[in-house]
C-alpha positions as CSV (number, residue, x, y, z in Angstrom):
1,X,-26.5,8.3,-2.8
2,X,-22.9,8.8,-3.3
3,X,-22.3,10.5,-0.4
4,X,-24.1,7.8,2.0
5,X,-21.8,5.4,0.3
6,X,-18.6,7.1,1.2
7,X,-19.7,7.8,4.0
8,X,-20.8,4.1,4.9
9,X,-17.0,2.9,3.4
10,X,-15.1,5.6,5.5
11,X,-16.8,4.8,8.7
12,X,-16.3,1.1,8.5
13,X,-12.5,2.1,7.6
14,X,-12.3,3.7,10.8
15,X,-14.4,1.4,13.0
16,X,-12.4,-1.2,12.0
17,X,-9.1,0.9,13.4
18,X,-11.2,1.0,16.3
19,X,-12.1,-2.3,17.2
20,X,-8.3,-3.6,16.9
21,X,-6.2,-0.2,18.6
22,X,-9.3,0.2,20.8
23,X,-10.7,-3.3,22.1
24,X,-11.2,-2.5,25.8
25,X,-13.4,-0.3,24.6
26,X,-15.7,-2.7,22.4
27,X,-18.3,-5.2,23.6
28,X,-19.7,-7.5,20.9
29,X,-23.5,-8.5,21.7
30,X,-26.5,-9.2,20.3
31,X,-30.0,-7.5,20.3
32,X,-33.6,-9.0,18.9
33,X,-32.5,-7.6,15.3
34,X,-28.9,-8.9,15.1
35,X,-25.6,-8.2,16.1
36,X,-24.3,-5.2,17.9
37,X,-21.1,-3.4,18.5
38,X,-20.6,-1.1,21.6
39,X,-17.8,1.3,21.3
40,X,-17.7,2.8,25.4
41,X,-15.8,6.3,25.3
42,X,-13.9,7.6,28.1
43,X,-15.3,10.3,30.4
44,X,-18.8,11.5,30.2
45,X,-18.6,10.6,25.9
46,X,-21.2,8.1,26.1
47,X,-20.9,4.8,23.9
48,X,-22.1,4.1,20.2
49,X,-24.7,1.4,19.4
50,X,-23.5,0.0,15.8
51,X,-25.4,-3.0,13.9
52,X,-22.7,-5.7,12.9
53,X,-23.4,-7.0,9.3
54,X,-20.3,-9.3,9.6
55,X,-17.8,-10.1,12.3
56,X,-14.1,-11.3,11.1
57,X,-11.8,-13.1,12.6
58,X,-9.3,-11.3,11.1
59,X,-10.4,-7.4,11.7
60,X,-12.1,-6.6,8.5
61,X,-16.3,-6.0,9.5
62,X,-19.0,-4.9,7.5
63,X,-21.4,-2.6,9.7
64,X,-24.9,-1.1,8.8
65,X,-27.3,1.1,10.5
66,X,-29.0,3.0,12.5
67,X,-26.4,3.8,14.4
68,X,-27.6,5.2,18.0
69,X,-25.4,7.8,20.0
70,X,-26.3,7.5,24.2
71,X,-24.6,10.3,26.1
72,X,-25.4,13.1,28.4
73,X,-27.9,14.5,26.1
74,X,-30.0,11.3,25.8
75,X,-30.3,8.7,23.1
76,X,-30.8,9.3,19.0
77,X,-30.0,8.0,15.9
78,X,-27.0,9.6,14.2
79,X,-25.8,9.4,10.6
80,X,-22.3,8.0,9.0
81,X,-20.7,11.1,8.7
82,X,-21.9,12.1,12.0
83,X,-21.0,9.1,13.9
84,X,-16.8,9.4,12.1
85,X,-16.9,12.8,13.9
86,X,-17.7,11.4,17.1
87,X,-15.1,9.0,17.0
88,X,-12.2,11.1,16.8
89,X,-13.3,14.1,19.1
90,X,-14.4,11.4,22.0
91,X,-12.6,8.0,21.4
92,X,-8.3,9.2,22.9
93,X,-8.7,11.4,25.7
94,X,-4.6,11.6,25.6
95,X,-4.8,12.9,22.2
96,X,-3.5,16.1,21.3
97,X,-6.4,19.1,19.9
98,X,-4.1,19.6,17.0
99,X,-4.0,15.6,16.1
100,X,-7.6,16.1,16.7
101,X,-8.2,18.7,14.2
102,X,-5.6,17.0,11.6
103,X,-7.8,13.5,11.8
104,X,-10.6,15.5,11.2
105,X,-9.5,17.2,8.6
106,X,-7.9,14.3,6.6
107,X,-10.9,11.7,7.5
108,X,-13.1,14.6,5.8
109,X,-11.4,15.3,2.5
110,X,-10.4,11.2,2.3
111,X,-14.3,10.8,2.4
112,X,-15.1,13.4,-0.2
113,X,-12.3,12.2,-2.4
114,X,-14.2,8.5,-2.8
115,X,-17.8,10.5,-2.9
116,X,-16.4,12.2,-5.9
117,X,-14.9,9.0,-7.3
118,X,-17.9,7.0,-6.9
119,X,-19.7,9.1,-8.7
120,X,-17.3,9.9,-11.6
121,X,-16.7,6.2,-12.0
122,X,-19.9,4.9,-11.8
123,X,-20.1,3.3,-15.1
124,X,-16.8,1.4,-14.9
125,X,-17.7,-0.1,-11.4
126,X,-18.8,-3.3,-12.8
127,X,-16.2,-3.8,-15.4
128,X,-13.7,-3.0,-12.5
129,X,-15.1,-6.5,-11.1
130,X,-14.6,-8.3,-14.3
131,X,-12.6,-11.6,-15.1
132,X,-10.1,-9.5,-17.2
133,X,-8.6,-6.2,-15.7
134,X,-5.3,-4.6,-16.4
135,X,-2.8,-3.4,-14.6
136,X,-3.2,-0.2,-15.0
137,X,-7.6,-0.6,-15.0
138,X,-6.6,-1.9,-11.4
139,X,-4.3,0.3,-10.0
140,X,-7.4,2.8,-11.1
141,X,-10.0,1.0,-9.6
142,X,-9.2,1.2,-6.0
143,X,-11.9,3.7,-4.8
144,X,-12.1,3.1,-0.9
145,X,-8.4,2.2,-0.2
146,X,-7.0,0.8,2.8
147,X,-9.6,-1.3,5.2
148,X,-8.4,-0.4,8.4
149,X,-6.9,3.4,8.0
150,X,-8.6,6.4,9.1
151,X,-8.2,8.2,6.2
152,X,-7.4,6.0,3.4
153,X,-7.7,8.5,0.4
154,X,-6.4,11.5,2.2
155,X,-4.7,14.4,-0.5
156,X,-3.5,16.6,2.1
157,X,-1.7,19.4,0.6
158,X,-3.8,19.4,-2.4
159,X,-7.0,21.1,-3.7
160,X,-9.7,19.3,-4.7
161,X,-9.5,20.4,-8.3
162,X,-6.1,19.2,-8.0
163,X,-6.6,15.5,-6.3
164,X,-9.6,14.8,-9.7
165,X,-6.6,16.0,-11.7
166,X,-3.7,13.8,-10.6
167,X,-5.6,10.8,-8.8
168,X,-6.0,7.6,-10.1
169,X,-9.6,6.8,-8.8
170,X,-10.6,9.6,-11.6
171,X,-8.4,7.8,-14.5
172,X,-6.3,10.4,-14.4
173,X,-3.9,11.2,-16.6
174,X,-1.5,13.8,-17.3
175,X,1.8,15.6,-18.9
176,X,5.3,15.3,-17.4
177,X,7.0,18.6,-16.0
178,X,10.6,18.9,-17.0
179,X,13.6,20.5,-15.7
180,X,16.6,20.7,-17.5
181,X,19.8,20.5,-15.0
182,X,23.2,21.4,-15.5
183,X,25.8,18.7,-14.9
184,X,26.9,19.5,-12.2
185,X,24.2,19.3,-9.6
186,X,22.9,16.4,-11.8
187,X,22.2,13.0,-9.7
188,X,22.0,10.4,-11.1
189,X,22.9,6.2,-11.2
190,X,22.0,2.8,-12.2
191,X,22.6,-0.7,-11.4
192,X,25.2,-2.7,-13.4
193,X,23.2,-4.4,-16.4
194,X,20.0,-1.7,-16.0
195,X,19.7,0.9,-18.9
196,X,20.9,4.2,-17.4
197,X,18.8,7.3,-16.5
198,X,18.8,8.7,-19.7
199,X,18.7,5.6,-22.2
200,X,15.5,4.5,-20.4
201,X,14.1,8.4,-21.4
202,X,15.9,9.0,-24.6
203,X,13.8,5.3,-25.3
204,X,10.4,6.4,-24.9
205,X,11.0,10.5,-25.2
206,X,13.5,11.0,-27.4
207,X,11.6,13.7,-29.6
208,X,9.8,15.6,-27.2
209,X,14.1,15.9,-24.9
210,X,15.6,17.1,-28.7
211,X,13.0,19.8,-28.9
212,X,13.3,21.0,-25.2
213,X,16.7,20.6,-25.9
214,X,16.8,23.0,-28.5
215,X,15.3,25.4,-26.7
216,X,17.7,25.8,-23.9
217,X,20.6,28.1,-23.7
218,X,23.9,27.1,-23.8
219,X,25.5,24.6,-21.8
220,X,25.4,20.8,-20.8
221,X,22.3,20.0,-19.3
222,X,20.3,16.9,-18.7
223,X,16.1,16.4,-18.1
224,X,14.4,15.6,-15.1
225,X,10.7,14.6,-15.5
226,X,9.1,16.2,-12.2
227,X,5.2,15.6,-10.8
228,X,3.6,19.1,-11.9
229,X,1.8,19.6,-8.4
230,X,5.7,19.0,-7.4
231,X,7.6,21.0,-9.5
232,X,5.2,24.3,-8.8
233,X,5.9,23.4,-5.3
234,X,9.9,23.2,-5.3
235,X,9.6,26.3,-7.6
236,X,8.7,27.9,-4.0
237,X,11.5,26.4,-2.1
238,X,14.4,28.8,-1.8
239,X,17.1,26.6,-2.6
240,X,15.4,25.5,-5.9
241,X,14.6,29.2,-6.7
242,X,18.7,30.1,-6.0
243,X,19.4,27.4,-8.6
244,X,16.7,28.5,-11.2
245,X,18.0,31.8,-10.6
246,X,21.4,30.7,-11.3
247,X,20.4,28.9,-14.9
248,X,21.2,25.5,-12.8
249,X,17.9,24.4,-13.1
250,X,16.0,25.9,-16.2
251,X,11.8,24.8,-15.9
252,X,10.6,23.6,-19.5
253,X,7.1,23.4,-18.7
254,X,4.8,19.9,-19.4
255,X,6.1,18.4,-22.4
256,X,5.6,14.5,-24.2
257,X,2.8,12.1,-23.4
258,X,0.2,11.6,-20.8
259,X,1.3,9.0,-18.1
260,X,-1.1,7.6,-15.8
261,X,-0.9,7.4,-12.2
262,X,-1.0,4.3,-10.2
263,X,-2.7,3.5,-6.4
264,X,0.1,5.1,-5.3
265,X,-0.9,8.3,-6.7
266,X,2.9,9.5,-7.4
267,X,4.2,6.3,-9.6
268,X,3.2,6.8,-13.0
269,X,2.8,4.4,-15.5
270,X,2.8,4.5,-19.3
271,X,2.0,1.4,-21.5
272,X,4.8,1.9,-24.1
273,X,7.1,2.7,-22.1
274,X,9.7,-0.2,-19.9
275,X,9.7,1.8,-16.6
276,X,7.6,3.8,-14.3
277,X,8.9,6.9,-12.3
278,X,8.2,7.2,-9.1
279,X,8.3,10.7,-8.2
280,X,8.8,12.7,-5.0
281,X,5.4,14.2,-4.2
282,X,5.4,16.5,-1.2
283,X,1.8,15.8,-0.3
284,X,0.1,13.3,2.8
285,X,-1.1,10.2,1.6
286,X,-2.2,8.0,4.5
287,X,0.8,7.9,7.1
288,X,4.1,9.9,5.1
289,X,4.5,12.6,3.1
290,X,5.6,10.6,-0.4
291,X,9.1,12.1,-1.0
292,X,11.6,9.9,-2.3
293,X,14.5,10.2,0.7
294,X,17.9,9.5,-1.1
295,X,19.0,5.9,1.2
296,X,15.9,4.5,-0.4
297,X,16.4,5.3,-3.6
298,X,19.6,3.3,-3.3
299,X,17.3,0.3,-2.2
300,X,16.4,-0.3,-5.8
301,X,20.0,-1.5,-6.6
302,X,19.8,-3.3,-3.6
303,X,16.6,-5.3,-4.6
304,X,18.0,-5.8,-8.0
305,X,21.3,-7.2,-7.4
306,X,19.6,-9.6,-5.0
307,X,17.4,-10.6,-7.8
308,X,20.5,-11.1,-10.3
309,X,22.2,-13.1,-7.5
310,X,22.8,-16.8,-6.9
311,X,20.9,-16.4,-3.8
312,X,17.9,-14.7,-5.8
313,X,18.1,-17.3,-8.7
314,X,18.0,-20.0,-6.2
315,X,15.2,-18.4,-4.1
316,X,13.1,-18.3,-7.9
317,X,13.9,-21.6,-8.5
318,X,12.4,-23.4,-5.1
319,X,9.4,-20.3,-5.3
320,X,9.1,-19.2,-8.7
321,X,5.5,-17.5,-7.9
322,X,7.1,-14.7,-6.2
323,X,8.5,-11.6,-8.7
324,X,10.4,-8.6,-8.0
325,X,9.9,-5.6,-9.7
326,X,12.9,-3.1,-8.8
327,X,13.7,0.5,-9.2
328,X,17.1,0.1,-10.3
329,X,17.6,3.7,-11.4
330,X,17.3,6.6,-10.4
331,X,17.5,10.8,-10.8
332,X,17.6,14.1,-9.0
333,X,19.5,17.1,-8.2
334,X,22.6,17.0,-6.0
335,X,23.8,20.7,-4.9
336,X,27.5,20.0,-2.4
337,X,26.8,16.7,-1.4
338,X,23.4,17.7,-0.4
339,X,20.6,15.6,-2.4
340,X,17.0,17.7,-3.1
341,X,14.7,15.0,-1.9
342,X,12.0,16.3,-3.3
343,X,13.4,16.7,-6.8
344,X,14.8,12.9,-6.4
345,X,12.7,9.7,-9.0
346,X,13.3,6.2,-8.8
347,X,12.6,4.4,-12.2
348,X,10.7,1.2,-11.7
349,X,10.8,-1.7,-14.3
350,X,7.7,-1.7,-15.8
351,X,6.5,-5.8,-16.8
352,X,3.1,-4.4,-17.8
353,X,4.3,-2.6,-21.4
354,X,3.8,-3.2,-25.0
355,X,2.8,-6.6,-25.8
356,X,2.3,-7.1,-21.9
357,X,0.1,-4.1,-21.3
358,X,-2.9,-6.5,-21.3
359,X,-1.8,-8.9,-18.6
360,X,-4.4,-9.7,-15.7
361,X,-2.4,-8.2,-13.2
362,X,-4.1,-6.6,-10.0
363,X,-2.7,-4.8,-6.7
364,X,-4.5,-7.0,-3.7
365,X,-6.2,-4.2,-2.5
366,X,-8.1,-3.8,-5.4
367,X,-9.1,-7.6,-5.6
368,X,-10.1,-7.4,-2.2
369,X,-12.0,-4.5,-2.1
370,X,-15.3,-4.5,-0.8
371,X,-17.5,-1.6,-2.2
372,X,-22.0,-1.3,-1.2
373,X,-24.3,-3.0,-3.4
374,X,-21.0,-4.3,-5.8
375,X,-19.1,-6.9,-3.8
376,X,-15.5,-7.2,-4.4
377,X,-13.6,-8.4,-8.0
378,X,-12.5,-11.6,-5.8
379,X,-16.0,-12.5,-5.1
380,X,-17.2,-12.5,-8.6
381,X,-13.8,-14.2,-9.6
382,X,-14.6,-17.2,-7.3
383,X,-18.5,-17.3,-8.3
384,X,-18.0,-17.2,-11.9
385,X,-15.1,-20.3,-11.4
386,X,-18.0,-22.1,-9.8
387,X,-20.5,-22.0,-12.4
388,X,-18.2,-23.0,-15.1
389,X,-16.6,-26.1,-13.0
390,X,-19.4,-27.3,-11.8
391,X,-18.3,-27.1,-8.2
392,X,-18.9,-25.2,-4.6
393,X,-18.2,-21.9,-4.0
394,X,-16.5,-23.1,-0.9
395,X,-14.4,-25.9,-2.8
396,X,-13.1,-23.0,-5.5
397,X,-12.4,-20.4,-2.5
398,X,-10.3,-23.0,-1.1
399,X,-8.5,-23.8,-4.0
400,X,-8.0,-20.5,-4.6
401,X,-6.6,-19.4,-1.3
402,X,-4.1,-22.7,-1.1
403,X,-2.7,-21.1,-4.9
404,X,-2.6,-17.5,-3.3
405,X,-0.5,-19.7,-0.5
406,X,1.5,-21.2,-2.8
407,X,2.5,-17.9,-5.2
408,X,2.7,-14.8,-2.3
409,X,2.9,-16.4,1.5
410,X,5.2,-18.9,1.4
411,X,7.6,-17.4,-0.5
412,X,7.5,-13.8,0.9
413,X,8.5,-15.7,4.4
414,X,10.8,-18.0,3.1
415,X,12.9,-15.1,1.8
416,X,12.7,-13.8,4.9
417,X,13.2,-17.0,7.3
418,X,16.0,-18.1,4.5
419,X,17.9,-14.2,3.8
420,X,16.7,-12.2,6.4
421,X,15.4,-9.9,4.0
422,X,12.1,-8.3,4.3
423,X,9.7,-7.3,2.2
424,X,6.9,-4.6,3.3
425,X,4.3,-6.9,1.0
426,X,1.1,-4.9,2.2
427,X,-2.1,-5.0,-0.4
428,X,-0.5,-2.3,-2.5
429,X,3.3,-2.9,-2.9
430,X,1.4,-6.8,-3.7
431,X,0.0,-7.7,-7.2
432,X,-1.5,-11.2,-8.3
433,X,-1.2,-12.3,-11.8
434,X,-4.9,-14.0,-12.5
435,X,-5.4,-17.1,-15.0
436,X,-8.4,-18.6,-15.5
437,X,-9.8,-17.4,-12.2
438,X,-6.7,-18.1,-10.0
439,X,-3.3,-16.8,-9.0
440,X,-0.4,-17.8,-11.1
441,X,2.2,-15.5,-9.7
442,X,2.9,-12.4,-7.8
443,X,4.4,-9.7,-7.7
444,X,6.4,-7.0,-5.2
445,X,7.2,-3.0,-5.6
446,X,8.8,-1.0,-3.7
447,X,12.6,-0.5,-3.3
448,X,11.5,1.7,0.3
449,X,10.1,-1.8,1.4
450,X,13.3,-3.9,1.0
451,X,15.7,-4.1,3.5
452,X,17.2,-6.9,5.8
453,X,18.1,-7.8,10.0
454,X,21.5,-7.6,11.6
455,X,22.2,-11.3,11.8
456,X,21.9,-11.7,8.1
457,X,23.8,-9.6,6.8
458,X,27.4,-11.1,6.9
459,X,26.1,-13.7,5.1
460,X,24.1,-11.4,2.4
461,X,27.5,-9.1,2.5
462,X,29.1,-11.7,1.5
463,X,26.9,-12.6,-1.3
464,X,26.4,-9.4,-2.4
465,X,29.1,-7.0,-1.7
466,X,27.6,-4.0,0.7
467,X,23.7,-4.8,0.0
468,X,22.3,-2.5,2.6
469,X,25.2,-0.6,3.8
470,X,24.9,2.7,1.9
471,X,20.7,2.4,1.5
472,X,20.9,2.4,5.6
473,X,18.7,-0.6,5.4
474,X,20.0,-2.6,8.2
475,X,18.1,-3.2,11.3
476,X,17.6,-5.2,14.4
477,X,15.5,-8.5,14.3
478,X,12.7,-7.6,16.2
479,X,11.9,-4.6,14.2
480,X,12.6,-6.0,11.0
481,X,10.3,-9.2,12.4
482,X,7.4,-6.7,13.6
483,X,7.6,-4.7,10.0
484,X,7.3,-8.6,8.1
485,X,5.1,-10.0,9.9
486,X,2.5,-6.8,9.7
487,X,2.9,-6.6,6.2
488,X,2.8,-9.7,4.8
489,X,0.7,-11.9,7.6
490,X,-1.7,-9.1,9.2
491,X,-2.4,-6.8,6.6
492,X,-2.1,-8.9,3.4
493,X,-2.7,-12.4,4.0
494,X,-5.5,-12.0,7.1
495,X,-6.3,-9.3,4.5
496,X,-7.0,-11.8,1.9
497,X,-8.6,-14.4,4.5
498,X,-11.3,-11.4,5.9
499,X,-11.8,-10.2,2.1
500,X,-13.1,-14.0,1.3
501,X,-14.8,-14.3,4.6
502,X,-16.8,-11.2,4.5
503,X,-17.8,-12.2,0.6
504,X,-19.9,-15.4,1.8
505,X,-17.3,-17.9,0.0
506,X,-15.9,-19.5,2.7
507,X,-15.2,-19.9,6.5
508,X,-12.5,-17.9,7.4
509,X,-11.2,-20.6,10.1
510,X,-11.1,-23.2,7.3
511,X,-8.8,-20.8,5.3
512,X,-6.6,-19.8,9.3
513,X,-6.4,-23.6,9.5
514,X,-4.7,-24.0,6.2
515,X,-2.5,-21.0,6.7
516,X,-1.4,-21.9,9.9
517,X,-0.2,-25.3,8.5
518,X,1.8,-23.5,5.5
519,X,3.5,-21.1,8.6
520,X,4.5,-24.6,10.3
521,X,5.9,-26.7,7.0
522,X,7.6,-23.6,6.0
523,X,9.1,-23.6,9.5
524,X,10.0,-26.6,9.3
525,X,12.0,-26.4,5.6
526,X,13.7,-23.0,6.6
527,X,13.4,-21.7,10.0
528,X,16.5,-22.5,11.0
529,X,17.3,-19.6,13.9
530,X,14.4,-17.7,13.2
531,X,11.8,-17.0,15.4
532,X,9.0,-15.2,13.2
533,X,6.8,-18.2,12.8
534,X,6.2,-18.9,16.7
535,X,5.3,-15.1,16.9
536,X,2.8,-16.0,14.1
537,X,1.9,-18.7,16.1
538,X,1.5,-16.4,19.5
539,X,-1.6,-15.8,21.6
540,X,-0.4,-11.9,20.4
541,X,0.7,-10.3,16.9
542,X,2.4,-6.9,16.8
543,X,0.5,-4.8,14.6
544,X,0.9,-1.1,13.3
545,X,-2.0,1.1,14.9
546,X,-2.7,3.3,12.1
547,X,-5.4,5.4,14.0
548,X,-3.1,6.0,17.0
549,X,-0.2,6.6,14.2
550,X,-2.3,9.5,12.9
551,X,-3.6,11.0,16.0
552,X,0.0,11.3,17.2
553,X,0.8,13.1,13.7
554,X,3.8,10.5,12.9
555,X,5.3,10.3,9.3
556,X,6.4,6.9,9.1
557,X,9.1,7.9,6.4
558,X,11.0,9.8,8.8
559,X,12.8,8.6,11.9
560,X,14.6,5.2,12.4
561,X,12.3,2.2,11.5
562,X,11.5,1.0,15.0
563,X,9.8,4.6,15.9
564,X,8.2,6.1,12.8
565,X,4.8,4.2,13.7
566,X,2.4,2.9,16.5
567,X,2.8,-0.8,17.1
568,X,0.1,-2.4,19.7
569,X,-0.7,-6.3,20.5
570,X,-4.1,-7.4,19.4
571,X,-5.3,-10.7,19.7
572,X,-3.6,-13.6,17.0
573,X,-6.7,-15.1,15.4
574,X,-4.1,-18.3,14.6
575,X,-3.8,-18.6,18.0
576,X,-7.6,-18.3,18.8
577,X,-8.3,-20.9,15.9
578,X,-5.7,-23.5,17.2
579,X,-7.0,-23.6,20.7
580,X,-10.7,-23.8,19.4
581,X,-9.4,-27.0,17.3
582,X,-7.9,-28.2,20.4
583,X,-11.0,-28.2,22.8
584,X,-13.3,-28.8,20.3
């Protein structure tokens, strides 16, 4: 049962990668027992019969079976699993045999990882739906991932043991590592009016630092909490084993409380404690190996000096639904100049502690996602709001979506259209604050997400003295448009727009209608030279290709931003919806 399931949720994954990096190769028809989707493959690969169990507007389908394979050997049935393997041996002749084998491999153990975590997280499927979830209960209840990904829950690098015992789909939770560092190779800073590195730890681990501290041998040393998958793997690394060697770096084994880790897998969150660390973790999780590289952990500062600033306060004041939540600290080891990325930790401010632990906070992904025979959290949300006002499903989604407008869209893009600062505000840097049913405010993560184009910055400079000059997060327009308008438009709020489509609630054009005339009053109230609304508005959006991006083996944490990813055109379903209205 499980493994159908996973197998069912990484297929549509990957079919829905298909059908918007590969739509030359899809023809949409119907038979006598529904709707059908034709994926042709190149050569002699023959072509995929697929039952259609909804079509979006916005890339984010729900298929079924039997799924029917027609090729050189005749026509049968084939099963889920089957039918994933297919795909990536036949669908890009031009891809490599090695970024063959490494789909393969990834799509494989990111299916096995949500087989296992259906199954141990049965029970708490339905109370992941409920009307009050935590933060923490949601960043734990995303069991399928990313929508359109091939391998959305991908642990490459670790064993399976390993992923059950430091993944968050399990409710994980574990102990810190600790390395005690000398001085001198200590790296460390914070931002003016943050508690430093080590009064945020003294804070919540005072006792368990005075005891390793007693422990060590002499000298002047400070602590640096490490991931303990990480920490066995820098123990490896030569340069780290020439420092332990040395008595630079002296390992104190797992020490303190259990922390818990997020969606993320490597930010870890405690609920007495007023930060989360998020830690370098050398393994591949979707599209990047998860180290922390050292200009981004100077993005933290940047995000929270922009925050403090008159620009931020006014920003808050004409869109108070958007938050930030910066890492305005941070720690690692620094050996002549040189800093260990993969010893490096950005502290996050943590909203969601003590009295707060209980707010109704989710990550979008989790609201939106869609799992068999359960639904999505959103669609009971909306349901349950109906029965108790006495009203339509369709008038509540509405009234939902025009608040979820209100709180992420329009201010995301009015930061941008007014700053030139952009956020990457995918589904899972994104939270939603829920009240009564409905979004009250949101909230953004992320410091490696925050970064602004070449035009603006004499006037943020000027603001803010260097914001973005030593975090190397500068860039041309056009890239820094393609990487907002992704993020926040395609992947969270058409995200948000498929997610109540595909739950029965409403007609997505309804909800691109009223979208498309927030894009144009916001346009109007701050476009000034920008021209990222009439690309929104284009008969074409510029969308990251996360299929092709993992065939070609690209880590999109390496490299300058305009070539650490696929982009590709697809079709702008604004566009598509405008010219319907026009003729119709």
């Amino acid at each position: 049962m499980y493994a159908c399931k996973a197998a069912t949720l990484a297929l549509r994954s990957l079919l829905n990668c298909v059908t918007r990096e590969y739509a030359s190769r899809i023809v949409w028809g119907h038979d006598g027992s529904g709707q059908k989707l034709t994926l042709n493959f190149p050569g002699h690969g023959g072509s995929l019969k697929i039952p259609v169990l909804y079509r979006s507007a916005t890339g984010h389908h729900l298929f079924g079976e039997p799924i029917v394979l027609t090729d050189d050997n005749g026509t049968r049935a084939v099963s889920a699993s089957d039918t994933i393997s297919i795909i990536i041996e036949r669908l890009e002749a031009n891809a490599s045999d090695e970024g063959r084998r490494d789909l393969l491999s990834r799509a494989h153990s990111s299916r096995m990882l949500v087989e296992a975590a259906l199954q141990d997280r049965q029970a708490d499927l339905e109370k992941l739906v409920g009307e009050d979830v935590s933060f923490i209960e949601a960043e734990q209840g995303l069991i399928a991932g990313h929508g359109i990904h091939p391998c959305p829950k991908s642990r490459d690098g670790m064993t399976e043991e390993e992923g059950k015992r430091y993944s968050p789909e399990f409710a994980a939770s574990f102990l810190l590592r600790w390395f005690a560092v000398t001085r001198d190779i200590y790296h460390a800073g914070h931002s003016n009016g943050s508690p430093s590195v080590e009064a945020w730890l003294n804070a919540v681990e005072a006792e368990t630092l005075g005891v390793l501290r007693s422990q060590l041998p002499e000298g002047d040393f400070a602590f640096l909490p490490v991931h303990p998958w990480q920490a066995d793997a820098m123990l490896k690394d030569a340069d780290v084993g020439a420092l332990v060697s040395s008595g630079k770096i002296v390992d104190c084994g797992e020490a303190g409380k259990r922390w818990f880790p997020t969606s993320s897998v490597r930010t870890l969150y405690r609920p007495d404690a007023p930060f989360m660390l998020k830690l370098s973790l050398g393994i591949g999780i979707t599209n990047s190996v998860r180290i922390n590289l050292a200009r981004e952990l100077l993005r933290g500062d940047d995000m929270y000096r922009f925050r403090a600033s008159a620009l931020g306060n006014a920003l808050a004041t004409d869109y108070p639904g958007l938050n930030f939540m910066p890492d305005p600290a941070y720690i690692g080891v620094s050996v002549g100049g040189e800093v260990n990325d993969g010893l490096s930790v950005s502290m996050r401010e943590n909203p969601f502690h003590g009295a707060e632990v209980g707010r109704n906070v989710t990550l979008l992904a989790a609201l939106c996602e869609h799992l068999p025979e359960r639904g999505s959290r959103l669609g009971v949300l909306i349901r349950k709001r109906a029965d108790i006002e006495s009203r339509s499903v369709e008038a509540v989604a509405e009234d939902w979506f025009a608040r979820f407008l209100s709180v992420f869209v329009t201010p995301v893009f009015a930061l941008y259209l007014r700053h030139g600062i952009a956020i990457e505000a995918h589904q899972q840097n994104t939270l939603l604050e829920i009240a009564e049913g409905y979004p009250v405010a949101a909230f953004y993560r992320d410091n490696q997400g925050f970064f602004h184009h070449e035009r603006a910055h004499g006037a943020l400079n000027a603001a803010i003295p260097g914001i973005g000059e030593r975090s190397e997060s500068v860039f041309g327009e056009d890239a820094v448009d393609e990487r907002v308008l992704y993020y926040g438009l395609i992947n969270s709020t058409l995200g948000m727009i498929g997610a109540l489509g595909r739950e029965g609630l409403i007609n997505e054009q309804r909800l691109i209608g009223m979208l498309r005339e927030a894009l144009l009053q916001l346009d109007a109230e701050e476009g000034g030279r920008s021209g990222l609304v009439s690309k929104m508005l284009a008969p074409a959006l510029r969308c990251k290709a996360n299929l092709r991006t993992r065939l070609a083996q690209m880590d999109e944490l390496v490299g300058p931003l305009e070539t650490q990813s696929v982009y590709l055109e697809i079709d702008n379903p604004l566009f598509q919806s405008a010219r319907v209205q026009a003729h119709g």
